[in-house]
N, C-alpha and C positions, 0 to 999 in steps of 0.2 A: 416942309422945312428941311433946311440941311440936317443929315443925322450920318455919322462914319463912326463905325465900329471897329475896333481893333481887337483883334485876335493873335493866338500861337506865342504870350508870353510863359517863362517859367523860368524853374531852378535848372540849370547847366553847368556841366564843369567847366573850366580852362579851357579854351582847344574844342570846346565843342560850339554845334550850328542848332541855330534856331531861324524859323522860317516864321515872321508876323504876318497879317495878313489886315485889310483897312477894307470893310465893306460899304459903299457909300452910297446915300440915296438922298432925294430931293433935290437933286439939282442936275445939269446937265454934264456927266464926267465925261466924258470925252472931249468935252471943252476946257479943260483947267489941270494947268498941272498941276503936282501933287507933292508934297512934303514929308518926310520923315521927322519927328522930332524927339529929340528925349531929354529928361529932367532928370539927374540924380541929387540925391538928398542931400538940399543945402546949396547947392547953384540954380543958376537959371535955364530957362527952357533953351536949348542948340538946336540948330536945324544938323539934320544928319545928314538927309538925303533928297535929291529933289528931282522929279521925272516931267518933262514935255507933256506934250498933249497926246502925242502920237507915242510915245516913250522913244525919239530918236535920239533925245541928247538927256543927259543926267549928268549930276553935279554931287561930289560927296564931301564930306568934313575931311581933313589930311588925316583926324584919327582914326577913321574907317577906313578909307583908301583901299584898295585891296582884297577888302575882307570882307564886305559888304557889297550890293545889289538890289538893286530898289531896281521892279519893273512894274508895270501894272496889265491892265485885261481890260480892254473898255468894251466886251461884249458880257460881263460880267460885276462893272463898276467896281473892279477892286483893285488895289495896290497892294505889294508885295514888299519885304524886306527881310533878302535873304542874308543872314550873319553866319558866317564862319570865322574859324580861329579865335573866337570868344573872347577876351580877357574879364578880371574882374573890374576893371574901369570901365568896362561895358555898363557896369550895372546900375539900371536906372529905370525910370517908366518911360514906355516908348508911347510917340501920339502920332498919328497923321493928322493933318490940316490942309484948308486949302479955304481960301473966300473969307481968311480970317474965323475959320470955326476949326474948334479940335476934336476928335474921339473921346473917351474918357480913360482910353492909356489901357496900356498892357504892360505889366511888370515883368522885366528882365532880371536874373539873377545870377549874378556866374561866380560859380564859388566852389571849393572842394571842400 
């Protein structure tokens, strides 16, 4: 069965980078791109980030832009989501997806 795990959330200040990681199995990844999502308390789930098959082309939310990098490893089934410049509107549970199935989230916290 599909199963993706999400890893490398925590408490960070302002300004600081956090590196997620999405391990995924049961299915064939190298055929399916891949998503970034996050949910903070009290809105709905946003796609963040979203990678190719091959990771040539990727697409980001405008409030990331910049600051953020989603790549993946397909000789390791895993996707990446590299955050710098943190703010505290960052702060939310982070999920990859793909095939309509999600991780069960990594929480992000950016806060002094």
């Amino acid at each position: 069965q599909v199963q993706l795990v999400e890893s490398g959330g925590g408490l960070v200040q302002p300004g600081g980078s956090l590196r997620l990681a999405c391990a995924a199995s049961g299915f064939t990844f190298s055929s399916y791109a891949m998503t970034w999502y996050r949910q903070a308390p009290g809105k709905e789930r946003e796609p963040v980030a979203t990678i190719s098959v091959t990771g040539g082309s990727t697409n980001y939310a405008d409030s990331v832009k910049g600051r953020f990098t989603i790549s993946r490893d397909n000789t390791k089934n895993t996707a990446y989501l590299q955050m710098n410049s943190l703010k505290p509107e960052d702060t939310a549970v982070y999920y990859c997806g793909t095939l309509g199935y999600w991780g069960q989230g990594t929480q992000v916290t950016v806060s002094s």
